[in-house]
MMTF fields as JSON, N, C-alpha, C and O atoms, coordinates in Angstrom:
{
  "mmtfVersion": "1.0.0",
  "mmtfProducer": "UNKNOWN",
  "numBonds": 363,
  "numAtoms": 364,
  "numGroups": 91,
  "numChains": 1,
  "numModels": 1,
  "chainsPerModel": [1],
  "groupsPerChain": [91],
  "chainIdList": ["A"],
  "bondAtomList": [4, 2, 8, 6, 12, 10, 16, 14, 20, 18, 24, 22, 28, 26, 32, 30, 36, 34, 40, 38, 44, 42, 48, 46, 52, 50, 56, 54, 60, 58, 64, 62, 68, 66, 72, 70, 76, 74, 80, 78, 84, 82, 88, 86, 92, 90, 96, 94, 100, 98, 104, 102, 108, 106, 112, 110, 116, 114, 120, 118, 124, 122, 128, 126, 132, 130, 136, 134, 140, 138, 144, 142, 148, 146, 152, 150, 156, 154, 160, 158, 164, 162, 168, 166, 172, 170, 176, 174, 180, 178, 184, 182, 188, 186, 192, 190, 196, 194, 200, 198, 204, 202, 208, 206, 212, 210, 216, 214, 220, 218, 224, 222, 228, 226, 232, 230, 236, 234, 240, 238, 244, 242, 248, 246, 252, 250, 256, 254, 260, 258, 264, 262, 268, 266, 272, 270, 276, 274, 280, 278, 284, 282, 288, 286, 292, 290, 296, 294, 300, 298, 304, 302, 308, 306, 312, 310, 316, 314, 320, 318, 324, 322, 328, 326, 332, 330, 336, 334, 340, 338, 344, 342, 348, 346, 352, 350, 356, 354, 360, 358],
  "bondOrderList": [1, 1, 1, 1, 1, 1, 1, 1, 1, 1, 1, 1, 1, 1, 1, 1, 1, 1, 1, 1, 1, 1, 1, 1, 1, 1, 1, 1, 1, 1, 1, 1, 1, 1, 1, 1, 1, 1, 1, 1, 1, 1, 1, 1, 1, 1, 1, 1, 1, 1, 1, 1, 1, 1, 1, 1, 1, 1, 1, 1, 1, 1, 1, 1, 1, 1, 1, 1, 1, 1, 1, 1, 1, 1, 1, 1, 1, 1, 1, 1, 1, 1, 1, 1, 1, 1, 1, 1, 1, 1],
  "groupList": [{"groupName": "UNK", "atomNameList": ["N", "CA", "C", "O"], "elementList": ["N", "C", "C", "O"], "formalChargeList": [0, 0, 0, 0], "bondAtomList": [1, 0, 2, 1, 3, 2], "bondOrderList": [1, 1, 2], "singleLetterCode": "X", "chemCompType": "L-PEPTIDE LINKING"}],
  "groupTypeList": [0, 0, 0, 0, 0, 0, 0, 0, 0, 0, 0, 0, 0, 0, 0, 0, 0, 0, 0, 0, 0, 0, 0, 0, 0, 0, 0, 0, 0, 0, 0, 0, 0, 0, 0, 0, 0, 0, 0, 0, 0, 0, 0, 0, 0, 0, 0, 0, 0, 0, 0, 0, 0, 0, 0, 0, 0, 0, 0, 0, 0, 0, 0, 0, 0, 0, 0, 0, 0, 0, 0, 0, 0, 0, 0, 0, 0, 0, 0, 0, 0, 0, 0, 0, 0, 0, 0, 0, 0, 0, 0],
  "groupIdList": [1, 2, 3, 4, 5, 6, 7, 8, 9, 10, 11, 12, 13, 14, 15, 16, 17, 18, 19, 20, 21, 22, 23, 24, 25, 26, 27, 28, 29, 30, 31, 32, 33, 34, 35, 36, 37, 38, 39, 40, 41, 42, 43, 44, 45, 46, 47, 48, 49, 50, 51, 52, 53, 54, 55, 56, 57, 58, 59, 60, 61, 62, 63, 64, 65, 66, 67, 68, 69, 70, 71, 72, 73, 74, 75, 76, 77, 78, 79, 80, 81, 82, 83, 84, 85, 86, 87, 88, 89, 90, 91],
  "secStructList": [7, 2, 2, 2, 2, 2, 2, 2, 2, 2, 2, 2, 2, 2, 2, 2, 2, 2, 2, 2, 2, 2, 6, 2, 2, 2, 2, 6, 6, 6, 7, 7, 7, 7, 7, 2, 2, 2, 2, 2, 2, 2, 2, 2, 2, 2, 6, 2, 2, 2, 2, 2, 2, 2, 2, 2, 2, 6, 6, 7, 1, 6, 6, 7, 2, 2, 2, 2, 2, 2, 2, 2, 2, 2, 2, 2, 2, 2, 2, 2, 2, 2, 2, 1, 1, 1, 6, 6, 6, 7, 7],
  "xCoordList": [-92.275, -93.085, -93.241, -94.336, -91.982, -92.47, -93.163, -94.012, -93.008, -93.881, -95.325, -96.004, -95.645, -97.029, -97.616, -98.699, -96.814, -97.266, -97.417, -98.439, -96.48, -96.351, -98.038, -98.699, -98.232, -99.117, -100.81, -101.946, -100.442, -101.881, -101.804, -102.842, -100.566, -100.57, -100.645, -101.421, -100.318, -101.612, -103.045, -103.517, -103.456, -104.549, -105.335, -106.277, -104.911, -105.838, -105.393, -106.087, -104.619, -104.109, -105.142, -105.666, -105.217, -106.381, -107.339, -107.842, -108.39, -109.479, -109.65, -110.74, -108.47, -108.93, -109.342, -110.239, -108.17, -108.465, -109.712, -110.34, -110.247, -111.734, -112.914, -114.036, -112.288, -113.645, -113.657, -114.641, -112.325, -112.335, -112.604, -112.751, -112.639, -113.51, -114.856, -115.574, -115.437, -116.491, -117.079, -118.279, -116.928, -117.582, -117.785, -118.403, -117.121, -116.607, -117.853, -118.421, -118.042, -118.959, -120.046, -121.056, -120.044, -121.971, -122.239, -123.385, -121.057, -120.987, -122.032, -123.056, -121.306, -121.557, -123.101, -123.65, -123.434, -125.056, -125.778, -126.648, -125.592, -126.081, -126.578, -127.658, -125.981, -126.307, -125.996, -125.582, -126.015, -125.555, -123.911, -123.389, -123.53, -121.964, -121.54, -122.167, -119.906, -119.064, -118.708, -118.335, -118.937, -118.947, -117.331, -116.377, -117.162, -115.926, -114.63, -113.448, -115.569, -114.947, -114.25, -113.096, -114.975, -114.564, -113.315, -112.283, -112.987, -112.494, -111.022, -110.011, -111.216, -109.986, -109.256, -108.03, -110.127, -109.518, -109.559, -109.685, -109.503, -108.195, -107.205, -106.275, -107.317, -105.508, -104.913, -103.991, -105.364, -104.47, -103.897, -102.69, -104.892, -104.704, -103.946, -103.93, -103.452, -102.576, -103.087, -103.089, -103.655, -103.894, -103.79, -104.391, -102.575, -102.551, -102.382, -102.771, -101.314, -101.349, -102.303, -102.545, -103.067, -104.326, -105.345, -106.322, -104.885, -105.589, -105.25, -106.106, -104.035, -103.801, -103.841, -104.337, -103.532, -103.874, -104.881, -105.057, -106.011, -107.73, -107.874, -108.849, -107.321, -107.644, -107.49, -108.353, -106.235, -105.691, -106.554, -107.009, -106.404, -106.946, -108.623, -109.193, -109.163, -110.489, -111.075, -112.199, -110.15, -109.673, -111.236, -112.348, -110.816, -111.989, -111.432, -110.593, -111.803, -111.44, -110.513, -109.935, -110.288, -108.53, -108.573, -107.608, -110.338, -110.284, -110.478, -110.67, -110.373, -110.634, -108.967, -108.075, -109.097, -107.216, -107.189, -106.121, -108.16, -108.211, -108.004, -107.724, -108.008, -107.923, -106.307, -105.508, -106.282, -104.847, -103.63, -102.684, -104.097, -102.996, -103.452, -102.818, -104.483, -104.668, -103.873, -103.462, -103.781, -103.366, -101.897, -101.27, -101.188, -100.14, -99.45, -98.335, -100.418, -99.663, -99.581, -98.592, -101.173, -100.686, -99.399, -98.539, -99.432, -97.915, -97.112, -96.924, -96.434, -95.877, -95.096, -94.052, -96.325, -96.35, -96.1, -95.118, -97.334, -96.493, -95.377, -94.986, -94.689, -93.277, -92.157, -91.061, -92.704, -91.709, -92.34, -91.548, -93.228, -93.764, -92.23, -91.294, -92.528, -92.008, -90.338, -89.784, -89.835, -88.542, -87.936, -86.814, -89.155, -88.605, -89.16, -89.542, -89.579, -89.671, -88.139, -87.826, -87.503, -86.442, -85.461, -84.397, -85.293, -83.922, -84.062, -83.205, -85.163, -85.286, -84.951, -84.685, -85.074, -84.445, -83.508, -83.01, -82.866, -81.381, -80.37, -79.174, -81.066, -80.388, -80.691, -80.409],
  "yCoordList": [48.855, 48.049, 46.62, 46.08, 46.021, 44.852, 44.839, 43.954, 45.589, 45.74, 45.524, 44.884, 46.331, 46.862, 45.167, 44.728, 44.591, 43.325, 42.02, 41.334, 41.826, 41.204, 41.493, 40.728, 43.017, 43.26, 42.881, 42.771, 42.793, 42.326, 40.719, 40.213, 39.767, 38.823, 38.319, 37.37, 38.384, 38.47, 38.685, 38.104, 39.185, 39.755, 38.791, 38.174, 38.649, 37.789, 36.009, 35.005, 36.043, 34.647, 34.392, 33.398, 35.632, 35.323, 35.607, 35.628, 36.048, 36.076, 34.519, 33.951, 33.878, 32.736, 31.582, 30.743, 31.864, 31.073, 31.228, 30.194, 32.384, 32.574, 32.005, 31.588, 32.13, 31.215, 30.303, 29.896, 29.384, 28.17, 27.468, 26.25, 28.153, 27.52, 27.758, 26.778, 29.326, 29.228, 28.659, 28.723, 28.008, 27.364, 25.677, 24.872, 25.508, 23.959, 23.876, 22.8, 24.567, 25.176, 25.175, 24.671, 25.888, 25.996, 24.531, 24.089, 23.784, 22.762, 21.603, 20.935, 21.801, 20.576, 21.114, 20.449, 22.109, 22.425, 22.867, 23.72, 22.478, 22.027, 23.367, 23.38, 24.28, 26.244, 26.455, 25.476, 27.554, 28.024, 28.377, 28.872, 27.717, 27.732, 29.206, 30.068, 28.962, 30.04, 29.156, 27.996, 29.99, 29.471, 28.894, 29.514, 28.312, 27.479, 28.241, 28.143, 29.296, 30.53, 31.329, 31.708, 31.655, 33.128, 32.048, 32.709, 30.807, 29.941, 30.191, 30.704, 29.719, 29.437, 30.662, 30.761, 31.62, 33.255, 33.815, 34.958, 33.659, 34.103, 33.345, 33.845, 32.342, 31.211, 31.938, 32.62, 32.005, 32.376, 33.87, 34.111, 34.851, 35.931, 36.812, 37.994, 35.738, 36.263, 35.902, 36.749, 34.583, 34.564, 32.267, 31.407, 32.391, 30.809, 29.627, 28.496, 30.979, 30.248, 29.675, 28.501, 31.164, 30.902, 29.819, 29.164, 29.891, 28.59, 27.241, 26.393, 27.057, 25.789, 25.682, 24.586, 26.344, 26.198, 25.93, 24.909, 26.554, 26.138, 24.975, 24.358, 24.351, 23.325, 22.505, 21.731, 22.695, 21.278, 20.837, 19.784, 22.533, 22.406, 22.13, 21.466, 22.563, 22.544, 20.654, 20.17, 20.289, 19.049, 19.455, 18.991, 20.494, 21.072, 21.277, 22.139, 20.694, 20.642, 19.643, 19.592, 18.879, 18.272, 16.914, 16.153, 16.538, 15.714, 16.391, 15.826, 17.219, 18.032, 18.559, 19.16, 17.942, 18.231, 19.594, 20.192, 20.054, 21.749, 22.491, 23.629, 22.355, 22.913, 22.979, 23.906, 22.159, 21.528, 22.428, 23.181, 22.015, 22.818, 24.404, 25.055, 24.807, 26.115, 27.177, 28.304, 26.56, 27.246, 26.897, 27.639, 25.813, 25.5, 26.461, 26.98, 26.556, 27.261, 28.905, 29.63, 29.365, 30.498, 30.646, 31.522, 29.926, 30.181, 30.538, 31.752, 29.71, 29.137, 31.078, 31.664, 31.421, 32.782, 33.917, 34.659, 33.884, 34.473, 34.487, 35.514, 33.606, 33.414, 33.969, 34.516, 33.694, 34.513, 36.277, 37.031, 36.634, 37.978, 38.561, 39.322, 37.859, 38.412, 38.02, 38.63, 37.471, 37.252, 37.993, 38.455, 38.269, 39.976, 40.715, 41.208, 41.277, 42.076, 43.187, 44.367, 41.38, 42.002, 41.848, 42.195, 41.426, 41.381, 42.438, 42.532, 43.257, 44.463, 45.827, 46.983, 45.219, 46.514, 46.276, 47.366, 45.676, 45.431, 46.076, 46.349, 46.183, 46.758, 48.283, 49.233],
  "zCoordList": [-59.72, -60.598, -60.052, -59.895, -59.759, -59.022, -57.699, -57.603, -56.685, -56.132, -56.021, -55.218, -57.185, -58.002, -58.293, -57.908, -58.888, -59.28, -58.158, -58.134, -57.416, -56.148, -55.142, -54.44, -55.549, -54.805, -55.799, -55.337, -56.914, -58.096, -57.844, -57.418, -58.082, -57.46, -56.232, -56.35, -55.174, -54.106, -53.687, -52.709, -54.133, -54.176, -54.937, -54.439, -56.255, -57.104, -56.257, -56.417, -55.744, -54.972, -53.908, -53.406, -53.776, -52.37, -52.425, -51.302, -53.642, -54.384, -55.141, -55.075, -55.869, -56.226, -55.121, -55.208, -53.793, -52.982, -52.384, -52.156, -52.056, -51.244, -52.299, -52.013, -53.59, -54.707, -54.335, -53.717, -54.582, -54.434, -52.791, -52.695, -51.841, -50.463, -50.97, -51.169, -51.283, -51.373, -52.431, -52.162, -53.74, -54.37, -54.145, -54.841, -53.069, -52.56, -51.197, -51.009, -50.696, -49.68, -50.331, -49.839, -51.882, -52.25, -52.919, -53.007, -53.402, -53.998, -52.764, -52.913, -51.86, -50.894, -49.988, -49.109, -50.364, -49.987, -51.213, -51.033, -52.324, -53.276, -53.873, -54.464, -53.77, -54.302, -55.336, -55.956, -55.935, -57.324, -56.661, -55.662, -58.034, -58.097, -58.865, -59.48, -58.413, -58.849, -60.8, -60.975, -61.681, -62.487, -63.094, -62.625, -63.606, -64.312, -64.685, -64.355, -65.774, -66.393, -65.342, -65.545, -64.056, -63.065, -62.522, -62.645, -62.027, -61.588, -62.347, -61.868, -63.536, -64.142, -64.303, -64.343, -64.397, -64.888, -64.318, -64.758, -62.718, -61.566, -62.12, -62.753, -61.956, -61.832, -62.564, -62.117, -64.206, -65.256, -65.076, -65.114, -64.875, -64.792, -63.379, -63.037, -62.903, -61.476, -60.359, -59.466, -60.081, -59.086, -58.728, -58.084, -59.72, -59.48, -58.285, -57.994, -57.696, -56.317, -55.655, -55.374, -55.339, -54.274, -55.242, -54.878, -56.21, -57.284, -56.852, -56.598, -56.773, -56.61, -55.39, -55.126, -54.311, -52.787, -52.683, -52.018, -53.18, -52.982, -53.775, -53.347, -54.794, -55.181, -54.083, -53.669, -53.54, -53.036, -51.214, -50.768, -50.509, -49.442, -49.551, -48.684, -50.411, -50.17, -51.004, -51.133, -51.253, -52.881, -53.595, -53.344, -54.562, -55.259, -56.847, -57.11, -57.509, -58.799, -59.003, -60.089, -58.179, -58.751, -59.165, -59.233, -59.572, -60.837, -62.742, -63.819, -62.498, -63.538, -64.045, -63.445, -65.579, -66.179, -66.644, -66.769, -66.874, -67.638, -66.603, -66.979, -65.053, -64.293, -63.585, -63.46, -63.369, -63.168, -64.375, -64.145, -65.394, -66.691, -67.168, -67.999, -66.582, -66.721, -65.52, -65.793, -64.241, -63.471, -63.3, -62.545, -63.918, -63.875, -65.135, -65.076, -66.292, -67.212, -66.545, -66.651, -65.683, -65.121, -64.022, -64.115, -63.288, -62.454, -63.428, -63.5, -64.409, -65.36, -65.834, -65.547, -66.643, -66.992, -65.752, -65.704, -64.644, -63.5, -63.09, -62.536, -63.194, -62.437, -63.738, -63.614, -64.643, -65.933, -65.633, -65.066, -65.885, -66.079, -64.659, -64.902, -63.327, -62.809, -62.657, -61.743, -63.113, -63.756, -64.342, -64.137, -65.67, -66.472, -65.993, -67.055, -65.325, -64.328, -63.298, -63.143, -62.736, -61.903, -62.826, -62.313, -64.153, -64.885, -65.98, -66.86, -65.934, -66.326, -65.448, -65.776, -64.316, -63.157, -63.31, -63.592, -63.342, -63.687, -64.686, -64.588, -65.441, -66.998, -66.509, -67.239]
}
């Protein structure tokens, strides 16, 4: 099971990160953007890392506070989900 999840978190880590170059990319040639919503809901939904990595490398979003505390609350939850996770293999 953790496995299983390690492997959904990745994945969405590196789906948020490829948004976040590529919406930083359509940003700066002036294209239709990746919308706000698809943005935040990777982070939250398992993919915060590559969230906050693309914030920081691409510096794309990181005047924006909803962004910042949305993906911080997703780690937040990620890092518990998988906490009980391994202290449930345990028992």
């Amino acid at each position: 099971m953790i496995k299983y999840y390690l492997i959904y978190i990745g994945a969405m880590s590196l789906i948020a990160f490829i948004l976040y170059g590529a919406d930083k990319s359509k940003a700066r040639r002036h294209e239709w953007r990746t919308k706000e919503s698809a943005l935040l809901g990777f982070g939250l939904f398992g993919g915060a890392v590559g969230a906050l990595l693309g914030m920081k490398l691409f510096r794309h979003k990181t005047k924006h506070w909803y962004f910042w505390l949305v993906n911080i609350v997703g780690l937040i939850a990620q890092i518990t989900i998988l906490i009980l996770l391994i202290m449930m293999k345990k028992v």
